[in-house]
N, C-alpha and C positions, 0 to 999 in steps of 0.2 A: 724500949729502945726504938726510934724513929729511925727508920731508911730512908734514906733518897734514893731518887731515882738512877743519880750518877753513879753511889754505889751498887747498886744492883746489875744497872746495867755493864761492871766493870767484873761484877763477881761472872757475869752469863758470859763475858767477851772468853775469861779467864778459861770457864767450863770448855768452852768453844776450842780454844785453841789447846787445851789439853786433851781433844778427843781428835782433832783432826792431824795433832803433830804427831808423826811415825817416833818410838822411844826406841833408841837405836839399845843392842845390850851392851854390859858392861864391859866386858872384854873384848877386847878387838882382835884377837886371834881369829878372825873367822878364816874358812879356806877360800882361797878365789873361785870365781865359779868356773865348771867343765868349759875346757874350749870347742867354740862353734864346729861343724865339720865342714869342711868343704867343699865336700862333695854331698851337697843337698838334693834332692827328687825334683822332679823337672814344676810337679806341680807348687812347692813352698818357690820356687827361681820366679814363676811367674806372677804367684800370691804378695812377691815381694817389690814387681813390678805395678801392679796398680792396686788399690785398694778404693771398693765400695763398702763406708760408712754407713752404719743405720740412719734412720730418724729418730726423732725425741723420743716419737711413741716406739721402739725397737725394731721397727721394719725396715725390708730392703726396700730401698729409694726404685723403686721396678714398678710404672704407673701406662695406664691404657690412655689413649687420647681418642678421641671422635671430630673427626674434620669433615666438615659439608655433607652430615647428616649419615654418611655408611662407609666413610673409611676411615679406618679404626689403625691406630698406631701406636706402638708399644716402646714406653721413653725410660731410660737408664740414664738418672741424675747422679751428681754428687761423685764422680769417681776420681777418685787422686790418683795422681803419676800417669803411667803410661795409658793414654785412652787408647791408642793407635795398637795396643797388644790386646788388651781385653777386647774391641774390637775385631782383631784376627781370630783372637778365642771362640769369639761367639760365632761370628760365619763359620768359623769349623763345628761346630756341633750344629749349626743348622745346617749342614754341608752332609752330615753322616747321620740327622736324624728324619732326614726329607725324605719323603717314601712318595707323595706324589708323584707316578710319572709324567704327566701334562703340564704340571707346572713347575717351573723355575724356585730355585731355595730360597727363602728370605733373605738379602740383603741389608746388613748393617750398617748404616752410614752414618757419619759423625758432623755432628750441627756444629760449624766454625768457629761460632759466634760465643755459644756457651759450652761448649765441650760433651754435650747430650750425646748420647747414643740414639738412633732410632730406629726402626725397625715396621717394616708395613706387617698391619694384621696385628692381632691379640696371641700375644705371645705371653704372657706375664707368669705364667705360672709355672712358664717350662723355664723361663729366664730365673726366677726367684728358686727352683728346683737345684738348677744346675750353681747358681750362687754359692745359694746353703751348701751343697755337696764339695766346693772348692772352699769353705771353711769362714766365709763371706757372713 
């Protein structure tokens, strides 16, 4: 028995969409699910205000930059919803983790243009820390 190509490639479509379609069960008596609570913790209220996306490869979008050779700047791409809070967020934990007395905290400031976060200095590991730990 000769196959063609159309039949086969109808039998693979067929595989295809019977593994990607969710089979719902037979009975529909399910229970509705628990209601939300209200009163959530301050850290899901703000989780719920912006959100940083991975990349392809699984990382948080948190990259170093090198401008004219020795200033080095720390860039936060990709953030949905409120930039203007995750923002605030961040100067507050560079506000309470600054122990230099001579120098002034790092300041956060937000590129107009594409919505970046930036940051002077190499910051990336305490930025992608503190991410991870907000559930990011």
């Amino acid at each position: 028995m000769a196959l063609s190509i159309r039949s086969i490639t109808r039998q693979s479509r067929s595989l295809v969409r019977s593994f990607t379609t969710p089979s719902l069960p037979s009975n529909s008596s399910s229970t509705p699910p628990p209601p939300i609570n209200a009163e959530a913790s301050s850290s899901s209220a703000v989780a719920e205000a912006y959100k940083v996306p991975r990349t392809a490869n699984g990382e948080l979008p948190v990259y170093s930059k090198l401008r004219r050779g020795n200033m080095w700047k720390t860039v936060v791409r990709n953030v949905e919803g409120d930039v203007g809070s995750l923002q605030a967020d961040l100067n507050a934990l560079f506000q309470q983790t600054h122990i230099d007395p001579l120098l002034p905290a790092p300041v956060v400031t937000v590129r107009p243009t594409n919505q970046h976060l930036e940051v002077k200095g190499r910051w990336v590991p305490q930025v992608k820390e503190w991410l991870e730990g907000r559930g990011f």
